[in-house]
mmCIF entry with sequence, helices, sheets and N, C-alpha, C, O atoms, coordinates in Angstrom:
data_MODEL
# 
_entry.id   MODEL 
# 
_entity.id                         1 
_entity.type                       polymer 
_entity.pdbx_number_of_molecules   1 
# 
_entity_poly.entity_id                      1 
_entity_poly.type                           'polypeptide(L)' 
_entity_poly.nstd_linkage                   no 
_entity_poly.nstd_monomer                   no 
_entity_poly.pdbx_seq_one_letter_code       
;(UNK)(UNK)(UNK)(UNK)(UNK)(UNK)(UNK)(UNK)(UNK)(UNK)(UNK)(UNK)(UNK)(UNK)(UNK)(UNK)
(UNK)(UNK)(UNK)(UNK)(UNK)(UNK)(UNK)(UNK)(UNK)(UNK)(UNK)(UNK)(UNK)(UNK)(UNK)(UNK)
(UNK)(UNK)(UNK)(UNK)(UNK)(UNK)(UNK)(UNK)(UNK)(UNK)(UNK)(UNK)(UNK)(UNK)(UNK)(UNK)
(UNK)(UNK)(UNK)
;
_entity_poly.pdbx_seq_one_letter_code_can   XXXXXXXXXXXXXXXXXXXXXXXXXXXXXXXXXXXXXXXXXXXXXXXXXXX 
_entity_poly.pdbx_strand_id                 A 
# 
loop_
_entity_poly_seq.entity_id 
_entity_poly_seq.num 
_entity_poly_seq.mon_id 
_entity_poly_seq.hetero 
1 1  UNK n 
1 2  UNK n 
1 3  UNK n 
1 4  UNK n 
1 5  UNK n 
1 6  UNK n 
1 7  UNK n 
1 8  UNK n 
1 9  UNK n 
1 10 UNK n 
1 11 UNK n 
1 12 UNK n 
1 13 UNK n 
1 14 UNK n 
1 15 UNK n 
1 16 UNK n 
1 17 UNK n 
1 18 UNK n 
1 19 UNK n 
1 20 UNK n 
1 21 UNK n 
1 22 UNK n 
1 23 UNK n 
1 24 UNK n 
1 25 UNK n 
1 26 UNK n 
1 27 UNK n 
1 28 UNK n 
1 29 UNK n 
1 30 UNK n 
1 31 UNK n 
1 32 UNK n 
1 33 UNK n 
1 34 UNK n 
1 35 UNK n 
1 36 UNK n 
1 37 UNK n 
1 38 UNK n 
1 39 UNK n 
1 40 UNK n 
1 41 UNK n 
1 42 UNK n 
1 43 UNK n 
1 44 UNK n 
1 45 UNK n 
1 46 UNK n 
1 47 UNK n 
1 48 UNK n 
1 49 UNK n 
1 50 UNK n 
1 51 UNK n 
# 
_struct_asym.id          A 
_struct_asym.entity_id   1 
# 
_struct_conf.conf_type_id            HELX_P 
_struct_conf.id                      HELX_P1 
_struct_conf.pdbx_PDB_helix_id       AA1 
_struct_conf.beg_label_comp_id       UNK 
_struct_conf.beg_label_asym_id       A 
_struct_conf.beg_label_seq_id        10 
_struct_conf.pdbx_beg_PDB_ins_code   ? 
_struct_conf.end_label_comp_id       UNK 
_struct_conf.end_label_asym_id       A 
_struct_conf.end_label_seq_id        40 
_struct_conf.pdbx_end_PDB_ins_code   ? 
_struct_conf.beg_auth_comp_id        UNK 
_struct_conf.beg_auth_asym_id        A 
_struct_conf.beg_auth_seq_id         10 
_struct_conf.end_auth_comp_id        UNK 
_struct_conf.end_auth_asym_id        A 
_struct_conf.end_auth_seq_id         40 
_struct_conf.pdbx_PDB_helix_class    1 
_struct_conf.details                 ? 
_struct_conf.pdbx_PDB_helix_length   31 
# 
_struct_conf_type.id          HELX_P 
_struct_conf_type.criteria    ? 
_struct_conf_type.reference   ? 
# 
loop_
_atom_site.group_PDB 
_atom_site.id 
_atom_site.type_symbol 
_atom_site.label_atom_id 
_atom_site.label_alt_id 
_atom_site.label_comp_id 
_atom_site.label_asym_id 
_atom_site.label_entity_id 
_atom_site.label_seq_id 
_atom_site.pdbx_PDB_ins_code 
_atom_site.Cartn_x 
_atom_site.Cartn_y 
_atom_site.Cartn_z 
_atom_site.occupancy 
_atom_site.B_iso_or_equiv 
_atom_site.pdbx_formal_charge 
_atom_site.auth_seq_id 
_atom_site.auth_comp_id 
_atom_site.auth_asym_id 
_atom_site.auth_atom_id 
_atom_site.pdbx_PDB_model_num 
ATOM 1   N N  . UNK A 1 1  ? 6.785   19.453  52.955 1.00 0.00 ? 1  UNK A N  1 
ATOM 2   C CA . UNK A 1 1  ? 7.648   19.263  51.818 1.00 0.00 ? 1  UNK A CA 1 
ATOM 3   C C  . UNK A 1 1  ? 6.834   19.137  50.546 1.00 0.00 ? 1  UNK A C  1 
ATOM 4   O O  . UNK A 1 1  ? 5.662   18.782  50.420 1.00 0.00 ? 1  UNK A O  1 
ATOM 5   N N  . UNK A 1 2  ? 7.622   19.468  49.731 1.00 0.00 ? 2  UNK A N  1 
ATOM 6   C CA . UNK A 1 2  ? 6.426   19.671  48.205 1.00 0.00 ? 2  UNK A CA 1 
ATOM 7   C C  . UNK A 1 2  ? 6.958   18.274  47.420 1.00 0.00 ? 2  UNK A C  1 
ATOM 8   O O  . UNK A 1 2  ? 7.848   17.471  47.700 1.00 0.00 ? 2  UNK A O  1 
ATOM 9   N N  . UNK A 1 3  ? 6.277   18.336  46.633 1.00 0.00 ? 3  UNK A N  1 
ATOM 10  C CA . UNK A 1 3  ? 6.612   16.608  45.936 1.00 0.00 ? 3  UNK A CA 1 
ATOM 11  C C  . UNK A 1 3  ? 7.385   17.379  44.409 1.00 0.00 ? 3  UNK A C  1 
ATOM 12  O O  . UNK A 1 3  ? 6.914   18.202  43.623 1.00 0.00 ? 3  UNK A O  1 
ATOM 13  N N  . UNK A 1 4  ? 8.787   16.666  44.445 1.00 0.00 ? 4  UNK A N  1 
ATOM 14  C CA . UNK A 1 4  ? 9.445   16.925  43.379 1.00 0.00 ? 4  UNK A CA 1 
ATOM 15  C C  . UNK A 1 4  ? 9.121   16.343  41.794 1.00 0.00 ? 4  UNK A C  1 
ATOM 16  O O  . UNK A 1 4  ? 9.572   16.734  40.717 1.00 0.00 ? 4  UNK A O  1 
ATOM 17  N N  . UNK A 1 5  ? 8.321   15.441  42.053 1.00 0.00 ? 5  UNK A N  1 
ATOM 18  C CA . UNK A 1 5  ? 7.536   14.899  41.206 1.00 0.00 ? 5  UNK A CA 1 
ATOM 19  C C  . UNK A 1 5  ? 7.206   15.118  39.971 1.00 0.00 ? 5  UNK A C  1 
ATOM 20  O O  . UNK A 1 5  ? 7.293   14.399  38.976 1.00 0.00 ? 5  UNK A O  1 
ATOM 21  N N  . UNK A 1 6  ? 6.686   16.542  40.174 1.00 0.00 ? 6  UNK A N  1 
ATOM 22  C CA . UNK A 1 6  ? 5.417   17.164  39.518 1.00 0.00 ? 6  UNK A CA 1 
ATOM 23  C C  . UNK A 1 6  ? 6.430   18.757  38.911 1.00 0.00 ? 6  UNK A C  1 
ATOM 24  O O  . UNK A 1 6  ? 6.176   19.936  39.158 1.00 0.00 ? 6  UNK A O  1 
ATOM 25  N N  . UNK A 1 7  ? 7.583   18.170  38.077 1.00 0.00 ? 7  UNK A N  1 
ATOM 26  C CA . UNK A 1 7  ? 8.478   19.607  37.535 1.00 0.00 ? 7  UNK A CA 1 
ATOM 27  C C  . UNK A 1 7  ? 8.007   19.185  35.951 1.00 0.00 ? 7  UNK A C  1 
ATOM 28  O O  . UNK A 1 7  ? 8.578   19.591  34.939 1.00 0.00 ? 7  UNK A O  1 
ATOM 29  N N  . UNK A 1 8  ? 6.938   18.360  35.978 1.00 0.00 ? 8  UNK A N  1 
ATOM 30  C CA . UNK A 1 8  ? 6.807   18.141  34.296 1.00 0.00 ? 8  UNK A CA 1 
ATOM 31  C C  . UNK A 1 8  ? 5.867   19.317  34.162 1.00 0.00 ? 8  UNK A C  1 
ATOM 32  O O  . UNK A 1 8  ? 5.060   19.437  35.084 1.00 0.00 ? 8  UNK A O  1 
ATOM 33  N N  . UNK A 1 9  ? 5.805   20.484  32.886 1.00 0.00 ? 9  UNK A N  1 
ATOM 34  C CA . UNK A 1 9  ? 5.038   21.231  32.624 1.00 0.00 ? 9  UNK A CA 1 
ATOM 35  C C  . UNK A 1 9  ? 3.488   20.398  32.675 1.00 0.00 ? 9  UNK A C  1 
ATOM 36  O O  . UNK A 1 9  ? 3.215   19.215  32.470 1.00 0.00 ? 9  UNK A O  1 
ATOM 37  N N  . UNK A 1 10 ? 2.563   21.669  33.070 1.00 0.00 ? 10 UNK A N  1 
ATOM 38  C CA . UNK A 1 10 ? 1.198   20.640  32.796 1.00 0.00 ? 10 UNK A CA 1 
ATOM 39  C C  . UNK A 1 10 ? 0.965   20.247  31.399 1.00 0.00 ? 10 UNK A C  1 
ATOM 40  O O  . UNK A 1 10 ? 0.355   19.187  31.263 1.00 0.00 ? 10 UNK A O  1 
ATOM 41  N N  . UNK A 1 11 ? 1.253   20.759  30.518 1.00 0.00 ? 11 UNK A N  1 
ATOM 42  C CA . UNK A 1 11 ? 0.860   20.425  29.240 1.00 0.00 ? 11 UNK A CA 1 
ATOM 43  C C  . UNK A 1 11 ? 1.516   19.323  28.277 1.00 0.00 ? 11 UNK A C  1 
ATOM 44  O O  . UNK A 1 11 ? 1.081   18.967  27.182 1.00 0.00 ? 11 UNK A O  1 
ATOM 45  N N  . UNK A 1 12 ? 2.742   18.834  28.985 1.00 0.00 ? 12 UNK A N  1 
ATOM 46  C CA . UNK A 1 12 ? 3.399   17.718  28.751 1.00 0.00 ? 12 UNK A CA 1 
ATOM 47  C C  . UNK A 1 12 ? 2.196   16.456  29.922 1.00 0.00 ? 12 UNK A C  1 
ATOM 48  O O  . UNK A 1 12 ? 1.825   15.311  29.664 1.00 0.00 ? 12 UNK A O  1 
ATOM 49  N N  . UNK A 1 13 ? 1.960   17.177  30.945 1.00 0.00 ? 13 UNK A N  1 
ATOM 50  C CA . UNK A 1 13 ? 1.503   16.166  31.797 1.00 0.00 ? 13 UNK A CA 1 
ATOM 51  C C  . UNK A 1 13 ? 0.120   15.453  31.028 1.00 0.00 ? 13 UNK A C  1 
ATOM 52  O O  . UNK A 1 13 ? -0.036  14.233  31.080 1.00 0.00 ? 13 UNK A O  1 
ATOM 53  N N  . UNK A 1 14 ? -0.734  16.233  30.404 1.00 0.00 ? 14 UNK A N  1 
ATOM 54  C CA . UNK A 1 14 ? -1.735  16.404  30.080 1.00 0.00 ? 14 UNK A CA 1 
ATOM 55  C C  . UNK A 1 14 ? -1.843  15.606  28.448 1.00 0.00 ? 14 UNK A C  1 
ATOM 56  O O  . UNK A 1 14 ? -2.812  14.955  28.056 1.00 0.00 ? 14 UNK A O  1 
ATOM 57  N N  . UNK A 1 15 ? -0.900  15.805  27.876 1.00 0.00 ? 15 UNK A N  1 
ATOM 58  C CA . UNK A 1 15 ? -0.413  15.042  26.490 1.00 0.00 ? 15 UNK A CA 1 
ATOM 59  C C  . UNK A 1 15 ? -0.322  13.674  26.629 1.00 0.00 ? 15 UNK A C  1 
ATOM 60  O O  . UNK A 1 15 ? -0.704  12.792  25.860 1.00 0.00 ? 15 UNK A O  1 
ATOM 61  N N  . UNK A 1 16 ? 0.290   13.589  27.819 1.00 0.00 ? 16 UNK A N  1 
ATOM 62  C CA . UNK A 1 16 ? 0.644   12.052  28.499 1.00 0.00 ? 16 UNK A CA 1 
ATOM 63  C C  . UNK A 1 16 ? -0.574  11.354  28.864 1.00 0.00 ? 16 UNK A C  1 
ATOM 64  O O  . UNK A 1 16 ? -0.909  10.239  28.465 1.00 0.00 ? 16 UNK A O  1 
ATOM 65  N N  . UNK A 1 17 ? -1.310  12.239  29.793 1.00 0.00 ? 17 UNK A N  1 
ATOM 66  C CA . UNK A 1 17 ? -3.029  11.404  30.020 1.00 0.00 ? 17 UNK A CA 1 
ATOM 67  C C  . UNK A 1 17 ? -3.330  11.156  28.812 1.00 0.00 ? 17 UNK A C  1 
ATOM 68  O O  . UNK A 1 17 ? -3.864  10.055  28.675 1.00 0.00 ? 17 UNK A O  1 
ATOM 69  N N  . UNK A 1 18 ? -3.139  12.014  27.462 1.00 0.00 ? 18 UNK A N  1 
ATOM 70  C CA . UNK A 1 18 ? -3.974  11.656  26.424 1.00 0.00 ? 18 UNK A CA 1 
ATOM 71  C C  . UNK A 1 18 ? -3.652  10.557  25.838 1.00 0.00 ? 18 UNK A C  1 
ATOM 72  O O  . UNK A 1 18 ? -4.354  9.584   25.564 1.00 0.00 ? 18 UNK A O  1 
ATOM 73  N N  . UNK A 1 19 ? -2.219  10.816  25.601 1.00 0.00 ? 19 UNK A N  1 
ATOM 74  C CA . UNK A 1 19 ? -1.720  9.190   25.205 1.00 0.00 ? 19 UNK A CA 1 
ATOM 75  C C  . UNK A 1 19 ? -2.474  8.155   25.654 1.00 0.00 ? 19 UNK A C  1 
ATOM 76  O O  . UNK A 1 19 ? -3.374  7.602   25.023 1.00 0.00 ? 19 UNK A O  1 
ATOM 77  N N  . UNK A 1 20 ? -1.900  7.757   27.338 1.00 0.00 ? 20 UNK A N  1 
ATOM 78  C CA . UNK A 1 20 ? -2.518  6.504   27.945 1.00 0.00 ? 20 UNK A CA 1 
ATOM 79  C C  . UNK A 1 20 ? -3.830  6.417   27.451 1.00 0.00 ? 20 UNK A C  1 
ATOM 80  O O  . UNK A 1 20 ? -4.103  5.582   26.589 1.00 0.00 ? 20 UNK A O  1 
ATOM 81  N N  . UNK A 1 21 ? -4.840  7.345   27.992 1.00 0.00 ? 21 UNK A N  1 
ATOM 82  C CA . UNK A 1 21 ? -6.189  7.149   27.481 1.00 0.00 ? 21 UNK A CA 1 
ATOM 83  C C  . UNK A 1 21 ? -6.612  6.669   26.211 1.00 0.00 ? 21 UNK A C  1 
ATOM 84  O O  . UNK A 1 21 ? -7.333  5.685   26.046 1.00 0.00 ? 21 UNK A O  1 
ATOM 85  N N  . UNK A 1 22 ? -6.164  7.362   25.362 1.00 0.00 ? 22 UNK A N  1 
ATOM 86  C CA . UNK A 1 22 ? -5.554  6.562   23.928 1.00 0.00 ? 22 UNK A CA 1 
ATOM 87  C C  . UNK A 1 22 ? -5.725  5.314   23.715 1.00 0.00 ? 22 UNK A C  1 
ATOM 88  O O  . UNK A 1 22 ? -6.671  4.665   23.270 1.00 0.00 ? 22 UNK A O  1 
ATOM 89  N N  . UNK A 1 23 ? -4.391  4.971   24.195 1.00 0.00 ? 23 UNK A N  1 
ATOM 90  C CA . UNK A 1 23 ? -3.463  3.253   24.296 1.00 0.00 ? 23 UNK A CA 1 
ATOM 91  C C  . UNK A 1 23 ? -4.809  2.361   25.091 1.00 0.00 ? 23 UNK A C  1 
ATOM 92  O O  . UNK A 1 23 ? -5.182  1.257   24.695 1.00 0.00 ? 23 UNK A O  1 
ATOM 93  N N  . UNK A 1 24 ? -5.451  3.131   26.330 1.00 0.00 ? 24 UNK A N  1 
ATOM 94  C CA . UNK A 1 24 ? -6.419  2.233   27.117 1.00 0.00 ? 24 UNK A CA 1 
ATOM 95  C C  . UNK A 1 24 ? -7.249  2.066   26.193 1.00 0.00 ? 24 UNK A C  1 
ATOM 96  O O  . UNK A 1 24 ? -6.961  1.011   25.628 1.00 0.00 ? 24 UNK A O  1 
ATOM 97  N N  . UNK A 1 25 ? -8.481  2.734   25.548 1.00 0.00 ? 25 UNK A N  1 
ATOM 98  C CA . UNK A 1 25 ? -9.229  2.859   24.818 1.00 0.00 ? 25 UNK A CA 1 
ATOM 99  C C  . UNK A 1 25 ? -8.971  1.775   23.646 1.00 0.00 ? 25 UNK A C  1 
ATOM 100 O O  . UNK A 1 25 ? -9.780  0.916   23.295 1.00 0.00 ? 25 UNK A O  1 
ATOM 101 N N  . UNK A 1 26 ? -7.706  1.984   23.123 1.00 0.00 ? 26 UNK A N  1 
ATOM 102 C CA . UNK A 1 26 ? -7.278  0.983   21.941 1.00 0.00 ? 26 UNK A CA 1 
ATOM 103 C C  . UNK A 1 26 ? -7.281  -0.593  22.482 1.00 0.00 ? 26 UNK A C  1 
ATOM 104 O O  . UNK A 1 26 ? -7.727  -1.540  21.834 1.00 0.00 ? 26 UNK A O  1 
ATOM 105 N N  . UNK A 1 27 ? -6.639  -0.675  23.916 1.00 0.00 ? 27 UNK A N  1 
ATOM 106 C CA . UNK A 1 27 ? -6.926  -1.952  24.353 1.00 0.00 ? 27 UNK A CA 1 
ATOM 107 C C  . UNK A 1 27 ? -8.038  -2.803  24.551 1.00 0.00 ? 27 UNK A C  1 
ATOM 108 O O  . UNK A 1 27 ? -8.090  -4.012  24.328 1.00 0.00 ? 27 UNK A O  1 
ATOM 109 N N  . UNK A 1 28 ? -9.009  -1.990  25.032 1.00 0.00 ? 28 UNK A N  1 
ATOM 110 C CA . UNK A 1 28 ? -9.654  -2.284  25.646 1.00 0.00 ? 28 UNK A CA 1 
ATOM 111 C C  . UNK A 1 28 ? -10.873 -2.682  24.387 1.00 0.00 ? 28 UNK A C  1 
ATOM 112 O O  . UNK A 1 28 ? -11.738 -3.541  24.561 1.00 0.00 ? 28 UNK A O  1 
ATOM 113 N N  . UNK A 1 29 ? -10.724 -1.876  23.139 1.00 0.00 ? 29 UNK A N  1 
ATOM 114 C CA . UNK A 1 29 ? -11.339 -2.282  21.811 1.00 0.00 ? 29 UNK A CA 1 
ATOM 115 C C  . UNK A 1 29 ? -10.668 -3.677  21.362 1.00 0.00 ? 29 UNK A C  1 
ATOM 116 O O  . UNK A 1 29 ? -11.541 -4.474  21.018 1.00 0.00 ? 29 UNK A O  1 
ATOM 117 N N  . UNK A 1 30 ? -9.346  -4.201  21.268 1.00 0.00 ? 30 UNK A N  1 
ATOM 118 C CA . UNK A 1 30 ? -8.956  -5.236  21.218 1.00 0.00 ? 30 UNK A CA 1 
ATOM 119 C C  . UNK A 1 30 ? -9.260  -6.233  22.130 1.00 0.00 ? 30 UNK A C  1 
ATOM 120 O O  . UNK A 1 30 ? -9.441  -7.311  21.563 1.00 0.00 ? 30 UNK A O  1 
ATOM 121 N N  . UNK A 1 31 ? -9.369  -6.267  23.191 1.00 0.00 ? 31 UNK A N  1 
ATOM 122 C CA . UNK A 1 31 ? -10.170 -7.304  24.445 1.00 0.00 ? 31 UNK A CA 1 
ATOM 123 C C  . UNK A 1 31 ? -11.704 -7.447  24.002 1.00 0.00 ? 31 UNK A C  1 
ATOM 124 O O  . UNK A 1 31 ? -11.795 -8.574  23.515 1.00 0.00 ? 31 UNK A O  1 
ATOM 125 N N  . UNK A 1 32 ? -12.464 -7.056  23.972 1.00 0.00 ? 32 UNK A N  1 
ATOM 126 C CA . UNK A 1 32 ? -13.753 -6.647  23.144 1.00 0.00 ? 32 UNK A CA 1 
ATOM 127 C C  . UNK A 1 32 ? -13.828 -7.529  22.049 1.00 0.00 ? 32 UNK A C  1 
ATOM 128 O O  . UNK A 1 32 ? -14.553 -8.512  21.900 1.00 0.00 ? 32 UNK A O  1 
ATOM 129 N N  . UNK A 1 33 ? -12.706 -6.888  21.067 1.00 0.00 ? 33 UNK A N  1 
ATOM 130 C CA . UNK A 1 33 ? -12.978 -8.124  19.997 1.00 0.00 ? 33 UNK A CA 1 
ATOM 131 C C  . UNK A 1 33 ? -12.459 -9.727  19.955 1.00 0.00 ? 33 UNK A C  1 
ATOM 132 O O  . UNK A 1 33 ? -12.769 -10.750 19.344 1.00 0.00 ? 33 UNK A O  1 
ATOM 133 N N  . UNK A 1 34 ? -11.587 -9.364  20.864 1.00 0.00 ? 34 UNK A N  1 
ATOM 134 C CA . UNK A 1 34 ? -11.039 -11.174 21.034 1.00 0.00 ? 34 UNK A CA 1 
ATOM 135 C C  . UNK A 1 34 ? -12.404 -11.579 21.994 1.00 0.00 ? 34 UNK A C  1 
ATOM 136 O O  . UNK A 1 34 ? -12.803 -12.618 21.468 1.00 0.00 ? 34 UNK A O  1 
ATOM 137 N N  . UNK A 1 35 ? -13.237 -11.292 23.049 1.00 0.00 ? 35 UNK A N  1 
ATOM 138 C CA . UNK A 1 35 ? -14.131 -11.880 23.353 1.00 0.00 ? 35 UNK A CA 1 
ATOM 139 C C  . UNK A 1 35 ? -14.839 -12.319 22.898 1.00 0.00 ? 35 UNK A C  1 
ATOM 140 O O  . UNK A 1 35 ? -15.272 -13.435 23.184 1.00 0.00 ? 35 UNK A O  1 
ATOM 141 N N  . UNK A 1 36 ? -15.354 -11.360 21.714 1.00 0.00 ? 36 UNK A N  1 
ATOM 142 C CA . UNK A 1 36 ? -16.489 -11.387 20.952 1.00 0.00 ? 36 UNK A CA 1 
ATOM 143 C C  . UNK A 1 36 ? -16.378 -13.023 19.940 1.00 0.00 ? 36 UNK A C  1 
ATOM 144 O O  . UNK A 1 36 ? -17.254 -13.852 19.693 1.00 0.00 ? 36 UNK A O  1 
ATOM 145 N N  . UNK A 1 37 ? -15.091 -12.979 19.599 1.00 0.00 ? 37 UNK A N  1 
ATOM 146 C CA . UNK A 1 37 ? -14.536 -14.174 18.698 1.00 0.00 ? 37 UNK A CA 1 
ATOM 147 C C  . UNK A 1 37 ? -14.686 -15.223 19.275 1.00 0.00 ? 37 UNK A C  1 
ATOM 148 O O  . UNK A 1 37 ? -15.353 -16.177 18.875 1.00 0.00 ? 37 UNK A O  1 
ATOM 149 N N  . UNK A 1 38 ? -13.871 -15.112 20.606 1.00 0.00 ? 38 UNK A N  1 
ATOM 150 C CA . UNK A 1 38 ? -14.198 -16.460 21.488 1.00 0.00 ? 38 UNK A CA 1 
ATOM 151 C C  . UNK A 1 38 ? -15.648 -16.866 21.852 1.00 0.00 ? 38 UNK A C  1 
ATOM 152 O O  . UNK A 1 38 ? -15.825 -18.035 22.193 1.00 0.00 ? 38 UNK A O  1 
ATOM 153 N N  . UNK A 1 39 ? -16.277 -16.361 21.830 1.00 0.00 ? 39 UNK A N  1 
ATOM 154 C CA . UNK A 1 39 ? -18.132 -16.515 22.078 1.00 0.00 ? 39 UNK A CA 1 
ATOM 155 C C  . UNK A 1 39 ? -18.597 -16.888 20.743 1.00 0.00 ? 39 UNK A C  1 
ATOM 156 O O  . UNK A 1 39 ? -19.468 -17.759 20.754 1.00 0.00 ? 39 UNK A O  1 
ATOM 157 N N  . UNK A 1 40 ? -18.289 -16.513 19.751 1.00 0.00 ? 40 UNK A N  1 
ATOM 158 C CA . UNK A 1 40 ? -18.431 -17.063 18.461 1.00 0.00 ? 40 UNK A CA 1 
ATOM 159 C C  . UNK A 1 40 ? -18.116 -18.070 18.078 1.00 0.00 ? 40 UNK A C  1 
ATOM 160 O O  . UNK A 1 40 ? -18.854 -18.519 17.201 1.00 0.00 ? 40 UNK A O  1 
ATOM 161 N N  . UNK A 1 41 ? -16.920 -18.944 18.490 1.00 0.00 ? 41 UNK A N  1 
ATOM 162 C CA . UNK A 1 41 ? -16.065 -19.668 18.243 1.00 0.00 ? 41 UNK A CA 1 
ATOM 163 C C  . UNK A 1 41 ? -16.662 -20.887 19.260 1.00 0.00 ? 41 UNK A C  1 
ATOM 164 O O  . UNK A 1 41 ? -16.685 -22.107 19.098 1.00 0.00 ? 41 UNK A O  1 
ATOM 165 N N  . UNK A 1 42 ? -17.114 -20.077 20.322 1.00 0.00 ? 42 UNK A N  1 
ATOM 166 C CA . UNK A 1 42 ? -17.338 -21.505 21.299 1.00 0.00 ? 42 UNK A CA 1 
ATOM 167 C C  . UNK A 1 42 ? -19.175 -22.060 20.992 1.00 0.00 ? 42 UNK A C  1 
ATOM 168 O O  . UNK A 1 42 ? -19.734 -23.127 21.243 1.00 0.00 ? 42 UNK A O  1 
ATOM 169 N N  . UNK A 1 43 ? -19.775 -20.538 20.238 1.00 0.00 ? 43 UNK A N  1 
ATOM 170 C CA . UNK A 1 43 ? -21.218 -20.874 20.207 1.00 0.00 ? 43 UNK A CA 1 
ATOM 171 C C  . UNK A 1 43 ? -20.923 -21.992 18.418 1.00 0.00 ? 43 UNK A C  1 
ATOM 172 O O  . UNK A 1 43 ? -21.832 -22.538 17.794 1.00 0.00 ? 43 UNK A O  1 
ATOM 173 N N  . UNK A 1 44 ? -19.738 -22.004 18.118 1.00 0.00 ? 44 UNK A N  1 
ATOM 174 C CA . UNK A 1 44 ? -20.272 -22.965 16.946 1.00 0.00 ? 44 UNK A CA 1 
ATOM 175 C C  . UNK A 1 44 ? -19.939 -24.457 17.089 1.00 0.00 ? 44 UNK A C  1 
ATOM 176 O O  . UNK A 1 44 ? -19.992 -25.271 16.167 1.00 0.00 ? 44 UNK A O  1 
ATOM 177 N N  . UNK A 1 45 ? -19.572 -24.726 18.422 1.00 0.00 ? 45 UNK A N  1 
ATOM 178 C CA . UNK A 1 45 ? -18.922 -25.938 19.243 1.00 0.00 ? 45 UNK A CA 1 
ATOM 179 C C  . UNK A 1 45 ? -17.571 -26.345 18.790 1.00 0.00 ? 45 UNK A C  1 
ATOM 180 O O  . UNK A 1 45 ? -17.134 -27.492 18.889 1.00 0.00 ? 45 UNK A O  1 
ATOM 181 N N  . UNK A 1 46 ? -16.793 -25.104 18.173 1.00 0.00 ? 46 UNK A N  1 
ATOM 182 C CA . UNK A 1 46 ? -15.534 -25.752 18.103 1.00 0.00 ? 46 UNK A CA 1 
ATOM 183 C C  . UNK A 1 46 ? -14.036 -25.257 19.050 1.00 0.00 ? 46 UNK A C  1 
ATOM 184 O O  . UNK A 1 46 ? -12.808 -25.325 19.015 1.00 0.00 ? 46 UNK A O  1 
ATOM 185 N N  . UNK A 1 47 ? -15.219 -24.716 19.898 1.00 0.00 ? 47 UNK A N  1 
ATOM 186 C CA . UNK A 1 47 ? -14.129 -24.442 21.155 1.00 0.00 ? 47 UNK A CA 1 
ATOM 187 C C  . UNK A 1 47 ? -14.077 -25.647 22.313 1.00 0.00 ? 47 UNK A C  1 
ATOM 188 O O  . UNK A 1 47 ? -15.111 -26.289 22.502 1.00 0.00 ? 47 UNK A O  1 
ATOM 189 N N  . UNK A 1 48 ? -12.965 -25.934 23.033 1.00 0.00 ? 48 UNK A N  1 
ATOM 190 C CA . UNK A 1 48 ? -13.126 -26.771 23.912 1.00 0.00 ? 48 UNK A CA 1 
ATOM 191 C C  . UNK A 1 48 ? -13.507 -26.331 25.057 1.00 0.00 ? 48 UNK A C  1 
ATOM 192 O O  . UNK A 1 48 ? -13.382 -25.145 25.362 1.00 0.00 ? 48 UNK A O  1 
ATOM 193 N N  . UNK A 1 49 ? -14.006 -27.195 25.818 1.00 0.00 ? 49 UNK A N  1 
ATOM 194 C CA . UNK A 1 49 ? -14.814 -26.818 27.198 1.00 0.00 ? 49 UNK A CA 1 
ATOM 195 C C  . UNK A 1 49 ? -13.650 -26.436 28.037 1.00 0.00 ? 49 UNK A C  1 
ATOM 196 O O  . UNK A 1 49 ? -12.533 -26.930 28.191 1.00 0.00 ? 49 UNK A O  1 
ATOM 197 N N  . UNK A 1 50 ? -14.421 -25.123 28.664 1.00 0.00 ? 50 UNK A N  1 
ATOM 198 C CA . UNK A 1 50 ? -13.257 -24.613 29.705 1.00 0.00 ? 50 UNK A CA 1 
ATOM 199 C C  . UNK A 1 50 ? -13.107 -24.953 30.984 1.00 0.00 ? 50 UNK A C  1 
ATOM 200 O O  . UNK A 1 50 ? -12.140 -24.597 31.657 1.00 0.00 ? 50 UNK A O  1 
ATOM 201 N N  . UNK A 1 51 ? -14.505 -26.004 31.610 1.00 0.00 ? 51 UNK A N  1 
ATOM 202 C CA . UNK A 1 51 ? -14.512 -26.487 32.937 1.00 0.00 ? 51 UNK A CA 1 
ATOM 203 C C  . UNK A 1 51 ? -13.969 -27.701 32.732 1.00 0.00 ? 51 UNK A C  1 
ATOM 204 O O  . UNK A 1 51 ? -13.796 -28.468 33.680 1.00 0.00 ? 51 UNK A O  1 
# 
């Protein structure tokens, strides 16, 4: 049996990876910088201890 799945043209399919990849990329630059803050924030001792 074939998988009905897959009636999206490839080039819609392919637009769509780009998106996500996109959106991931954008996230993953925002996680990055909230870390970066929190390491900043905790190296000037005004973060509270997390243990």
């Amino acid at each position: 049996m074939e998988d009905n799945h897959k009636s999206t043209p490839k080039s819609a399919q392919s637009e769509r990876e780009a998106r996500l990849k996109a959106a991931l990329k954008a996230n993953m630059g925002r996680r990055k910088a909230q870390a970066q803050a929190r390491a900043r924030a905790h190296g000037d001792g005004t973060d509270k201890k997390d243990s």
